[in-house]
N, C-alpha and C positions, 0 to 999 in steps of 0.2 A: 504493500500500500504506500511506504513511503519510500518509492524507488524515485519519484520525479526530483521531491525535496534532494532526496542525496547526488541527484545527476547533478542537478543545478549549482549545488554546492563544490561540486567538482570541478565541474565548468569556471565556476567564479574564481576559483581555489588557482586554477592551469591562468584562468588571463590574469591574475594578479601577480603570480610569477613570471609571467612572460612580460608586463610590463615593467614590472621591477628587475628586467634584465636587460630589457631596453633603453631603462634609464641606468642604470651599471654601467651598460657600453658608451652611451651617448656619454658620459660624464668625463669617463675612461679618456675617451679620445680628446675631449675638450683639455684635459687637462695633458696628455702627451702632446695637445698642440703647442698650449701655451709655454711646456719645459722643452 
């Protein structure tokens, strides 16, 4: 019954890391530019 709750939570769970990896990299690089 509470299979959609957990999908969705899963889902939320994967784009929160994937954006918080995106922001890792993008920082990463800003700051290899600036040294």
């Amino acid at each position: 019954m509470n299979d959609r709750h957990y999908l969705q939570a899963q889902v939320t769970y994967t784009v929160a890391i994937i954006i918080a990896s995106a922001i890792g990299i993008f920082i990463a690089t800003k700051m290899s530019n600036l040294f």
